[in-house]
VEXRO-989015 format. One record per residue: y, x, z of N, C-alpha, C in turn; residue in three letters. Coordinates in steps of 0.05 Angstrom, whole numbers, padded with zeros to 5 digits, always signed. Example, Ala and Ser with C-alpha at 12.3 -4.5 7.8 and 13.67 -1.06 7.14 Angstrom:
BEGIN
-00114+00264+00156-00090+00246+00156-00066+00264+00156ALA/-00045+00257+00142-00021+00273+00143+00001+00258+00157SER/
This chain:
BEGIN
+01980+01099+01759+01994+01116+01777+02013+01134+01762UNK/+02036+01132+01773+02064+01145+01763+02058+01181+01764UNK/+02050+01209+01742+02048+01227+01744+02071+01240+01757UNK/+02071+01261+01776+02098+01270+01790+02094+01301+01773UNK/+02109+01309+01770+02111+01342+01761+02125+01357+01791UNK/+02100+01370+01798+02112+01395+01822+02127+01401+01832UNK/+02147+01394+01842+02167+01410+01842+02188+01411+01879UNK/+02204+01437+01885+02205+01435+01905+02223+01407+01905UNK/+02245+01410+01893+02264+01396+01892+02258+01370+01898UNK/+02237+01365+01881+02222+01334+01888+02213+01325+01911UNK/+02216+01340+01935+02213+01335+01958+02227+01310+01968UNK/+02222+01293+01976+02250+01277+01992+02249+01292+02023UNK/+02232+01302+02032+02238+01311+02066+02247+01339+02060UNK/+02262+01345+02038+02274+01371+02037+02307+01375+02046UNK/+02323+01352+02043+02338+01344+02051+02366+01361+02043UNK/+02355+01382+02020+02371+01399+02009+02370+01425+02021UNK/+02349+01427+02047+02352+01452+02060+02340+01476+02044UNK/+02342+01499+02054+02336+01525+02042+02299+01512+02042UNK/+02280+01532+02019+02257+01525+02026+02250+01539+02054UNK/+02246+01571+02063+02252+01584+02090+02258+01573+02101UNK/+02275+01553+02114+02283+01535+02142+02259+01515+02142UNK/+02259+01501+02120+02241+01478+02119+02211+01485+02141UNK/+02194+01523+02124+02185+01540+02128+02175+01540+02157UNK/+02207+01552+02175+02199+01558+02194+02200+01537+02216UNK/+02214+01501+02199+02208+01491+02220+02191+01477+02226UNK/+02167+01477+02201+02145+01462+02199+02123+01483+02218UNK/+02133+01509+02208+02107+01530+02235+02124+01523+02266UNK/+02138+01512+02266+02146+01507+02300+02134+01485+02305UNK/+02129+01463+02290+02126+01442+02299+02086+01449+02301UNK/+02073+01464+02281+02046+01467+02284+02053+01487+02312UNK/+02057+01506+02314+02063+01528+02340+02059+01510+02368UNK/+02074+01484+02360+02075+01465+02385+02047+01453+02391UNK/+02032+01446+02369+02007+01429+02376+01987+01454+02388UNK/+01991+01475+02371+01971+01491+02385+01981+01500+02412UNK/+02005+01504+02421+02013+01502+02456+01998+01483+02473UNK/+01997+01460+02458+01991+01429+02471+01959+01436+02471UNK/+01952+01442+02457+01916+01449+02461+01909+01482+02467UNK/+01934+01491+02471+01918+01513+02484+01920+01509+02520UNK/+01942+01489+02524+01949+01481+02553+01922+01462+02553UNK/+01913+01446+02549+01888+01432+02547+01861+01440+02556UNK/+01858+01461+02539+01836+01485+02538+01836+01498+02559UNK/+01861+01502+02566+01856+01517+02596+01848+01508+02612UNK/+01860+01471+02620+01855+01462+02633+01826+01444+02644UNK/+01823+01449+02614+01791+01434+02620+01771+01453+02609UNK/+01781+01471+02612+01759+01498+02602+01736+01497+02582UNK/+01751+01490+02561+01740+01482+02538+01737+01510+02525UNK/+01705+01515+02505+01703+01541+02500+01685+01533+02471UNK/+01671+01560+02472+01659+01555+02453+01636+01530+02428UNK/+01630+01518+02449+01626+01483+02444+01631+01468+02435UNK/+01670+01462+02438+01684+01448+02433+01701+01461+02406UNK/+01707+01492+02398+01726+01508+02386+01698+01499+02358UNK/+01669+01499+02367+01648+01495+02344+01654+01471+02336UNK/+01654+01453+02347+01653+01417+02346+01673+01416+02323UNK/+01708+01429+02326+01722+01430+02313+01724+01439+02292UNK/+01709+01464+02283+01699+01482+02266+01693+01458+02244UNK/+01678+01452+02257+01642+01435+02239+01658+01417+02231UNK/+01667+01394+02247+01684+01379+02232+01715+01388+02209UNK/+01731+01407+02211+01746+01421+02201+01727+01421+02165UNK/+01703+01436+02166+01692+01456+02147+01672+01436+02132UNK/+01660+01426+02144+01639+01396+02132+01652+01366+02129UNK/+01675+01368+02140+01694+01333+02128+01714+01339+02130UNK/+01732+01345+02146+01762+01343+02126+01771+01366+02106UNK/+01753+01382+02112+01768+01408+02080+01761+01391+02053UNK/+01737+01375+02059+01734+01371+02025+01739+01338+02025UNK/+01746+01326+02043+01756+01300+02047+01787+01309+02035UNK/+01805+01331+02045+01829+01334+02039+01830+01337+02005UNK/+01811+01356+01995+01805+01360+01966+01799+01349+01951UNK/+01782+01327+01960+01768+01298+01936+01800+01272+01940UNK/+01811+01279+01960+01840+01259+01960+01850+01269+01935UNK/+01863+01302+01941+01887+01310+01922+01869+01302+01900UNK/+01845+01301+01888+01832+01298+01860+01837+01276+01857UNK/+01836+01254+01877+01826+01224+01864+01852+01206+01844UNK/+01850+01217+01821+01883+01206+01813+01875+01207+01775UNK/+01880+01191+01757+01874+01184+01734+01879+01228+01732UNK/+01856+01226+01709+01858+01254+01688+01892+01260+01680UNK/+01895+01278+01674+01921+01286+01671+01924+01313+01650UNK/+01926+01317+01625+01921+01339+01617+01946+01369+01623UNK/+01957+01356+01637+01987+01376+01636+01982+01381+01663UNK/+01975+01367+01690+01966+01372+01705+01945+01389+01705UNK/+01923+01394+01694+01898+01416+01682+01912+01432+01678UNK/+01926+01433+01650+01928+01458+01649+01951+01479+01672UNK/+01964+01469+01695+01967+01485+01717+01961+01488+01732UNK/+01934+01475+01737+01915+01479+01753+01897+01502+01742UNK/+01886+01504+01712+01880+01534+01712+01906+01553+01711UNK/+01926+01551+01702+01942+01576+01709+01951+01582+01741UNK/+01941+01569+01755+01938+01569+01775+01919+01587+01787UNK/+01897+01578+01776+01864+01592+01782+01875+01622+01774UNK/+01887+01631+01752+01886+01657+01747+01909+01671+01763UNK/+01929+01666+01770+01937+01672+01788+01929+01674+01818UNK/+01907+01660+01818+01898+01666+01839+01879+01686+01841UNK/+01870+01695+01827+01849+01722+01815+01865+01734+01811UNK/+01889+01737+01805+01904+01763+01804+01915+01775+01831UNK/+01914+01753+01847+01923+01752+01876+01910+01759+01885UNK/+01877+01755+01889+01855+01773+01906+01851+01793+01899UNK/+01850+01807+01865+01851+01829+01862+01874+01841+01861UNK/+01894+01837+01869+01910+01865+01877+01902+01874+01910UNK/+01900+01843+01930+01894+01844+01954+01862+01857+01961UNK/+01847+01861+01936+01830+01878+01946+01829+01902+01936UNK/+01845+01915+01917+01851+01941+01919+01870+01951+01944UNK/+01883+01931+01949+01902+01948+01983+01889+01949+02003UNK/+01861+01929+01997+01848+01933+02026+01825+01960+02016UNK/+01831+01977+02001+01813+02000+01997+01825+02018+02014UNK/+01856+02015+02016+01859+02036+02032+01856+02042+02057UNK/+01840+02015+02070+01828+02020+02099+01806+02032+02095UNK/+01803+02051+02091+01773+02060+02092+01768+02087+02109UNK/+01784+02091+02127+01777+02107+02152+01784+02095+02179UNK/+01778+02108+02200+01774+02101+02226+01787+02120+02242UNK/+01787+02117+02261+01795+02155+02278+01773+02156+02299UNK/+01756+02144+02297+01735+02142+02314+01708+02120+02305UNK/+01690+02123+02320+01668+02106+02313+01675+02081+02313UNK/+01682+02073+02329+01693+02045+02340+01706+02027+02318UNK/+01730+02040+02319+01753+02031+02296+01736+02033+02260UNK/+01720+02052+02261+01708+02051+02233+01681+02030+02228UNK/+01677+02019+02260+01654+01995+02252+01674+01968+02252UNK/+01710+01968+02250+01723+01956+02242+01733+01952+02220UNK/+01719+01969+02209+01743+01972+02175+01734+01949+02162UNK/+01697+01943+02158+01709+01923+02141+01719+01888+02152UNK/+01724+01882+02181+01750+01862+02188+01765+01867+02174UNK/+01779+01891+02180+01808+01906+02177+01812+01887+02140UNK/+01789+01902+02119+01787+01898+02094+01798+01859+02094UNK/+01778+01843+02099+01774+01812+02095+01796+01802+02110UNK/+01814+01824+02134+01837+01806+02149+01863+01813+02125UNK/+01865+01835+02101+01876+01844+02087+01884+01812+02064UNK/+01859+01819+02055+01857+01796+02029+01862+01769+02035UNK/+01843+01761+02062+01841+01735+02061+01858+01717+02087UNK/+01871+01708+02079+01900+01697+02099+01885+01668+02101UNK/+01914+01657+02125+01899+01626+02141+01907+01617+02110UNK/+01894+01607+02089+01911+01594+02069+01904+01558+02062UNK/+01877+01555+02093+01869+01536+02093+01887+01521+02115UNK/+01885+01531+02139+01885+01521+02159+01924+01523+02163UNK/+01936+01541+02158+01959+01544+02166+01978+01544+02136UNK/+01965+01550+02107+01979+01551+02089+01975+01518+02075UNK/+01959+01508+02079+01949+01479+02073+01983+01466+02084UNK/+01984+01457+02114+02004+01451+02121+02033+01453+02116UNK/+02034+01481+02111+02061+01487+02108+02072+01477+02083UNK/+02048+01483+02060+02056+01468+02031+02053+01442+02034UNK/+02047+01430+02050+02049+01397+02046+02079+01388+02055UNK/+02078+01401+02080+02105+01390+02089+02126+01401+02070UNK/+02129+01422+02061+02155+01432+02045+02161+01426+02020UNK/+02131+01417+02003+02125+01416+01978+02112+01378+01970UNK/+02108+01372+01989+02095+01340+01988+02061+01343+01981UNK/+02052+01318+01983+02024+01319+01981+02016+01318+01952UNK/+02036+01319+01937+02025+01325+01908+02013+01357+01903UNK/+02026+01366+01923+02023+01399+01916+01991+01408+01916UNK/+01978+01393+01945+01954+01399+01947+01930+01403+01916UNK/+01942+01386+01904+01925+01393+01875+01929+01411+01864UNK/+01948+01434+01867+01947+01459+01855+01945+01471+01872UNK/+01941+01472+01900+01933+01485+01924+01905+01493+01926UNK/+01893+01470+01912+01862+01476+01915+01855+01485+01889UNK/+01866+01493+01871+01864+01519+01856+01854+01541+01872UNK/+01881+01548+01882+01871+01565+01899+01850+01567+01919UNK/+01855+01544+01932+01833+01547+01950+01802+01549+01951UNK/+01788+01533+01924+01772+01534+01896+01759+01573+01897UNK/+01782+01575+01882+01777+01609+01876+01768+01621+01909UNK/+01788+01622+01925+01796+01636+01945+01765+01641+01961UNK/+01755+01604+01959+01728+01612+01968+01703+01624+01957UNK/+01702+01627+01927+01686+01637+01926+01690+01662+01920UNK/+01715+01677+01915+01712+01708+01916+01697+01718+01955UNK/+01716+01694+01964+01711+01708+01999+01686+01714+02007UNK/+01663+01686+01995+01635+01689+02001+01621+01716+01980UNK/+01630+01716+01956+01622+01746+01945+01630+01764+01960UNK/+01658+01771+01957+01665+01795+01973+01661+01796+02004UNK/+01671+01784+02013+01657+01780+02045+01635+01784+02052UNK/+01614+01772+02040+01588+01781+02040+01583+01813+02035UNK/+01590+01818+02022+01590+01850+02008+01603+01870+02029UNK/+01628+01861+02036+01635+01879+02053+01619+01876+02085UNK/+01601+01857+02093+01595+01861+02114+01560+01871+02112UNK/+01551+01865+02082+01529+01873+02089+01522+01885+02060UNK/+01534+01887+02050+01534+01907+02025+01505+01898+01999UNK/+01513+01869+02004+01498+01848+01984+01504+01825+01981UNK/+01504+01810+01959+01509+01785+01951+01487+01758+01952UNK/+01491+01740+01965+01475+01713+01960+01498+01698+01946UNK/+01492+01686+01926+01505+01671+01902+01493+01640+01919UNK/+01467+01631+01935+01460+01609+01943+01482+01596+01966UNK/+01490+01620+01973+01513+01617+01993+01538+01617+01993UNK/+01547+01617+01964+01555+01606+01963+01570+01577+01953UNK/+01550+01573+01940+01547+01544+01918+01535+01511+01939UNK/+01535+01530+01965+01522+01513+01988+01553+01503+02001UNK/+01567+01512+02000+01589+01524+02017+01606+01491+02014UNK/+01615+01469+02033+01622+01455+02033+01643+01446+02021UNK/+01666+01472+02017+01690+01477+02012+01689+01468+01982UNK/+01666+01494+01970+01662+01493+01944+01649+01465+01923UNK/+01629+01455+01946+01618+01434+01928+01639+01403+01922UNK/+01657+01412+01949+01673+01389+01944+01696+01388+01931UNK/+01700+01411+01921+01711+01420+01895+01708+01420+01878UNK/+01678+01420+01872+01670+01418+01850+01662+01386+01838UNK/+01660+01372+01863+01659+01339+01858+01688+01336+01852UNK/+01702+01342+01864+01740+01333+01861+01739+01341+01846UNK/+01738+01362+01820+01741+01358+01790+01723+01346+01772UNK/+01700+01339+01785+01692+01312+01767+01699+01290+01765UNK/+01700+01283+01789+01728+01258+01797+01747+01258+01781UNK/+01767+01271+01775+01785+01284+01760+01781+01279+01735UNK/+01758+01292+01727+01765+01290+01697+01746+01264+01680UNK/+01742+01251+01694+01719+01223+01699+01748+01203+01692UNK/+01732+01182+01682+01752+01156+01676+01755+01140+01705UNK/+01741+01142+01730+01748+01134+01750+01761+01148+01776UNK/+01759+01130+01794+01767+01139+01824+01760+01122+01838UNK/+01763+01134+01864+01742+01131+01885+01752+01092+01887UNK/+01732+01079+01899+01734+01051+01903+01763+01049+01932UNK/+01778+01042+01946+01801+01028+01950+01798+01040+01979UNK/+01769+01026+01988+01760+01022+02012+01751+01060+02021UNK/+01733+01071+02006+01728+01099+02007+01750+01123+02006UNK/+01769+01109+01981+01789+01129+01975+01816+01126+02002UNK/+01815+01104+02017+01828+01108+02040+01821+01122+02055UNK/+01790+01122+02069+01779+01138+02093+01775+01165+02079UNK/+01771+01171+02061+01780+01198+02043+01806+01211+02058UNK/+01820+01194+02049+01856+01200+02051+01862+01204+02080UNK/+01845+01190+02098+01855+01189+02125+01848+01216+02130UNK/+01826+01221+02130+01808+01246+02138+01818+01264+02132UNK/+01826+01270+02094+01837+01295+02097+01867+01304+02112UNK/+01886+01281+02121+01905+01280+02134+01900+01294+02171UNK/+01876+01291+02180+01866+01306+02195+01874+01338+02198UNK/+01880+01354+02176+01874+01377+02171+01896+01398+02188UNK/+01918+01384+02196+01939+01395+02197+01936+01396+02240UNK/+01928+01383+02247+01926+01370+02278+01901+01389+02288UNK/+01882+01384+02271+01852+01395+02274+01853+01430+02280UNK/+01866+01433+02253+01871+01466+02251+01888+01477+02278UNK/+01905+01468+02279+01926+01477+02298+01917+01468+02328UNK/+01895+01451+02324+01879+01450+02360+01859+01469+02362UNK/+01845+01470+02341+01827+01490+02334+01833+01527+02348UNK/+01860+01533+02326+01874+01557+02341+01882+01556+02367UNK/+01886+01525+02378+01903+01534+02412+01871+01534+02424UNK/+01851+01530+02415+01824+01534+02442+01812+01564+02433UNK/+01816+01576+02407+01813+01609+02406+01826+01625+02423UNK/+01858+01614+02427+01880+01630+02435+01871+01624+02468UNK/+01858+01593+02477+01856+01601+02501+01828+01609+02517UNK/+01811+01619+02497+01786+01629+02496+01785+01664+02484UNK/+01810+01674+02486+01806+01709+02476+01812+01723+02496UNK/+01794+01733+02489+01777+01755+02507+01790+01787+02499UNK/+01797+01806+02514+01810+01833+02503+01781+01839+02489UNK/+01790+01863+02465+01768+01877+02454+01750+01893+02473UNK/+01722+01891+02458+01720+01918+02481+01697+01931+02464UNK/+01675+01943+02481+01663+01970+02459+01685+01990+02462UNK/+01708+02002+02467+01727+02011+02475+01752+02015+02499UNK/+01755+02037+02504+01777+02033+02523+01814+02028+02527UNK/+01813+02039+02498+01838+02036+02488+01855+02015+02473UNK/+01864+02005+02474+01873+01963+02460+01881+01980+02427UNK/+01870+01969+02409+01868+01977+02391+01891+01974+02372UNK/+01925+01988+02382+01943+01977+02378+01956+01983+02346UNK/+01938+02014+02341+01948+02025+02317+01939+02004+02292UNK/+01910+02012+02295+01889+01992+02279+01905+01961+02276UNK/+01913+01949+02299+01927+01916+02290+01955+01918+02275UNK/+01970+01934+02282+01987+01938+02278+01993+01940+02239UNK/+01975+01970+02239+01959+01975+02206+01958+01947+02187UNK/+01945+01929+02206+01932+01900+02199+01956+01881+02187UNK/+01973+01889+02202+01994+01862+02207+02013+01867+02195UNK/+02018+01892+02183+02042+01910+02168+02028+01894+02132UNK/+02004+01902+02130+01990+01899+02109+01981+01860+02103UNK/+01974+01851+02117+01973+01826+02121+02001+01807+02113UNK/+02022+01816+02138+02036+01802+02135+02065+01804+02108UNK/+02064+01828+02114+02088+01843+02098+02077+01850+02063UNK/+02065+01871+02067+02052+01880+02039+02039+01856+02025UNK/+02018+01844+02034+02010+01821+02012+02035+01802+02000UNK/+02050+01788+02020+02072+01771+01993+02094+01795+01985UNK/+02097+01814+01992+02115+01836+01977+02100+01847+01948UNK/+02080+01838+01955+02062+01848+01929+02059+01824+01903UNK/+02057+01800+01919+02056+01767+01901+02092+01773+01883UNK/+02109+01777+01905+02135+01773+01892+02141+01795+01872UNK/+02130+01818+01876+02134+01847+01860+02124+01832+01834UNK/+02099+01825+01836+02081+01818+01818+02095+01789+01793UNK/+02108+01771+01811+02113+01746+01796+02151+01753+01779UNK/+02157+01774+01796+02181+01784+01780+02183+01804+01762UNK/+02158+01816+01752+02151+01824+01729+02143+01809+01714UNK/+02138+01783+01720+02119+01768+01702+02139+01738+01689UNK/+02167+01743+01695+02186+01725+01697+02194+01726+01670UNK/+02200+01746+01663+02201+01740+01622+02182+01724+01613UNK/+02152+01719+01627+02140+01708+01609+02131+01691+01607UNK/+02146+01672+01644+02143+01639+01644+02178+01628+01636UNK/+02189+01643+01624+02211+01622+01608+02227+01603+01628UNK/+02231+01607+01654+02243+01591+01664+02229+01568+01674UNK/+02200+01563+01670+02187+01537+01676+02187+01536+01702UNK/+02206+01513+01713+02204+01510+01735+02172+01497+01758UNK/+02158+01490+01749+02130+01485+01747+02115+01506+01759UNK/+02115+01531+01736+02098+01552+01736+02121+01571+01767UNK/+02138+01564+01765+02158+01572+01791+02144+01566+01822UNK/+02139+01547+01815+02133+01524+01848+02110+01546+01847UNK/+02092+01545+01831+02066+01552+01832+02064+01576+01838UNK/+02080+01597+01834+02085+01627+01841+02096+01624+01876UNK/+02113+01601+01882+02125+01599+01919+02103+01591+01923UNK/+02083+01571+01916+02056+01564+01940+02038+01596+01940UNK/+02039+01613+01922+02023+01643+01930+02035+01656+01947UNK/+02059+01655+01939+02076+01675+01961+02074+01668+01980UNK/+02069+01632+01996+02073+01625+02020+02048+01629+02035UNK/+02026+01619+02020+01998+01631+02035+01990+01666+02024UNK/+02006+01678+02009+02003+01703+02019+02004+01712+02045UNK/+02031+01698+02052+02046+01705+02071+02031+01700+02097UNK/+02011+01678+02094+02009+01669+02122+01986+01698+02139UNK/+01976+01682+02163+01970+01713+02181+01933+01721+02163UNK/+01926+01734+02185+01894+01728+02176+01883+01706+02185UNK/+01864+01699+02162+01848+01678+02157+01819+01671+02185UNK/+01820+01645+02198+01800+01646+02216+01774+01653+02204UNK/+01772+01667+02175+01738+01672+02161+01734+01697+02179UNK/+01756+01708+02181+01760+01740+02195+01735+01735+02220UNK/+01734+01716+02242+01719+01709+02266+01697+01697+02261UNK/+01696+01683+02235+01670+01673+02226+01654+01694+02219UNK/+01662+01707+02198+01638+01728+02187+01636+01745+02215UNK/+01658+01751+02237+01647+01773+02257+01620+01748+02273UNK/+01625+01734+02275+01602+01718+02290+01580+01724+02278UNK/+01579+01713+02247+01559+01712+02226+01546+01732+02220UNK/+01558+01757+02217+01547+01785+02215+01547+01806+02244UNK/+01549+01794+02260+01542+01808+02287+01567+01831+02289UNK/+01594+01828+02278+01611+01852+02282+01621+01847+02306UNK/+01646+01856+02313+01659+01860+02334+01687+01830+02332UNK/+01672+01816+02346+01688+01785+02347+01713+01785+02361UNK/+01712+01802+02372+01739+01796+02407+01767+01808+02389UNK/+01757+01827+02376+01773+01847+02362+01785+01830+02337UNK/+01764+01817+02324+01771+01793+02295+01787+01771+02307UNK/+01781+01755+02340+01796+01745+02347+01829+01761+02346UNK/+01823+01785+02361+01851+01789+02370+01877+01801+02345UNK/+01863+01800+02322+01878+01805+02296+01886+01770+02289UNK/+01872+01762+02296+01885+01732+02281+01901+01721+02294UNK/+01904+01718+02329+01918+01720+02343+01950+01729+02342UNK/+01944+01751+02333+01974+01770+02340+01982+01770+02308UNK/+01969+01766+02297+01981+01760+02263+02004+01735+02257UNK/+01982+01703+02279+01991+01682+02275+02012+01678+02286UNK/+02019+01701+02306+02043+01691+02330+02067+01702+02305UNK/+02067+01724+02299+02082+01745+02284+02096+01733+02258UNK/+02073+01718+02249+02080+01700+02225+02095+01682+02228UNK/+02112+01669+02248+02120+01656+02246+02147+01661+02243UNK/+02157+01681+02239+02177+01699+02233+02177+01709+02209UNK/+02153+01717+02194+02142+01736+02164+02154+01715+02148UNK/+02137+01686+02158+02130+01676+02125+02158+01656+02122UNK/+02173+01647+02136+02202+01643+02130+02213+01663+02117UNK/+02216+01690+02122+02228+01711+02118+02228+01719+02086UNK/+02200+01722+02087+02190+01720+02054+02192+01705+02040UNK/+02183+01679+02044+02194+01652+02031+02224+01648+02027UNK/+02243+01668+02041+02276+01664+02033+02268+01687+02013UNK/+02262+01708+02013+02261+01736+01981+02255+01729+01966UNK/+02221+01709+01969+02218+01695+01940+02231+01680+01925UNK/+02236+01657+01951+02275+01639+01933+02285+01651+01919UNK/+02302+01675+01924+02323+01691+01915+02311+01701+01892UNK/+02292+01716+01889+02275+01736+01864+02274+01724+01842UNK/+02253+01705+01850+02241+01684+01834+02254+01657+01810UNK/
């Protein structure tokens, strides 16, 4: 197999366009499937059942079906090594995003303060599965996914530390080494750095499945969107508090990736490589909050309607942000 080196340019469905257009027309075309299943949902009053069915399949076969694909490809040592500079950039990325989510740490009432720590996990942790997965394939090709799950690698296991922590102010380490995401990550780099790959017949239905990811996700969101419920525990729509959310979510986190990668530009020399690799942070910076936001409220008994209605009004919003940003980073970068 012919090694490809990263790059946007190397796109053929780029067609020469800005990366931002590419951006915003690939979130129109997901925007559309989730219309098509949230019109669906309505109609056949599909609820919690079906939004699980999707879940389960999403989280137990195609996240790590999508991940043992991007792995299954002869060892590569130049490939490795930006795949860890990858990893550390992505630890630099959660920790800046969890010192900004320190500064949620009041409420103006009871209510809003048994929200803070959402508010915290909708800060740090963006769709970077479900909605950032896609957008880098289409803009970037399916080579990209192998330095995607760098990130995505890391992403999950700070989330299950910190996540855990912030909702119950303790850590299970079993939980996360259980975690589907993670183990099949951790098989896709044995795969990887192994003298084989998957047999012909496996490594297709592999390939098919993780190709799932992009249809799945985006039906997934249209049966939340047509299953949300206003907040309540409250009388007031909690407009400051989302608002707070979505300023910090959408805006501040990739204003913070780009701040960050243009200080750091003396000291990748122009490598166009370590470039690409700085636009796939910026772009799932960019994206809204992450559906973990509604998982852990389920999982930890918080306030769900409310975790729904941040991911909601994030994902609509974004589809405006992360074009937007994705043209600053062009330019900066």
């Amino acid at each position: 197999m012919v090694d490809k080196r990263l790059s946007f340019s190397d796109n053929a469905d780029s067609g020469g366009l800005p990366m931002a257009l590419l951006v915003f027309k690939q979130l129109l075309v997901m925007m559309l499937i989730v219309l098509v299943s949230f019109f669906v949902s309505k109609k056949s009053n599909f609820g919690d059942k079906e939004s699980h069915y999707v879940s389960v399949l999403l989280l137990y076969v195609v996240a790590p079906a999508m991940i043992i694909d991007a792995f299954n490809i002869p060892y590569d040592s130049q490939r490795m090594r930006y795949f860890l500079i990858m990893t550390v950039l992505t630890l630099m990325n959660l920790g800046l995003l969890i010192l900004l989510s320190l500064f949620f740490g009041k409420g103006k009432d009871e209510v809003s303060r048994k929200r803070i720590p959402l508010d915290k996990m909708g800060v740090v942790y963006s769709n970077a599965g479900y909605i950032g997965i896609p957008i880098i394939m289409a803009v970037m090709g399916k080579e990209s996914v192998f330095y995607l799950m760098a990130f995505i690698l890391a992403f999950n296991v700070v989330l299950w530390i910190h996540g855990q922590y912030l909702m119950t102010r303790t850590i299970s380490f079993k939980a996360i080494i259980t975690k589907p995401t993670v183990l099949g990550s951790l098989f896709a780099l044995v795969l990887f750095a192994s003298p084989w790959t998957l047999p012909p017949i496996i490594g297709n239905a592999v390939s098919l499945l993780g190709d799932l990811n992009t249809a799945l996700s985006m039906m997934l969101l249209g049966i939340l969107f047509a299953n949300f419920k206003r907040p309540v525990g409250s009388e007031k729509f909690p407009l400051w508090q989302i608002a707070r959310l979505c300023v910090a979510r959408l805006v501040l986190s990739p204003l913070l990736m780009i701040g960050l990668f243009f200080l750091l530009r003396p000291f990748w020399g122009g490598d166009q490589q370590l470039r690409t690799l700085m636009m796939i942070i910026v772009i799932v910076s960019a994206c809204p909050c992450g559906i973990s936001m509604t998982s852990f409220a389920v999982l930890y008994d918080k306030d769900y309607s409310y975790a729904s209605l941040a991911v909601s009004v994030s994902t609509i919003i974004s589809v405006a942000t992360v074009p937007l940003f994705t043209s600053l980073a062009e330019k900066v970068l």
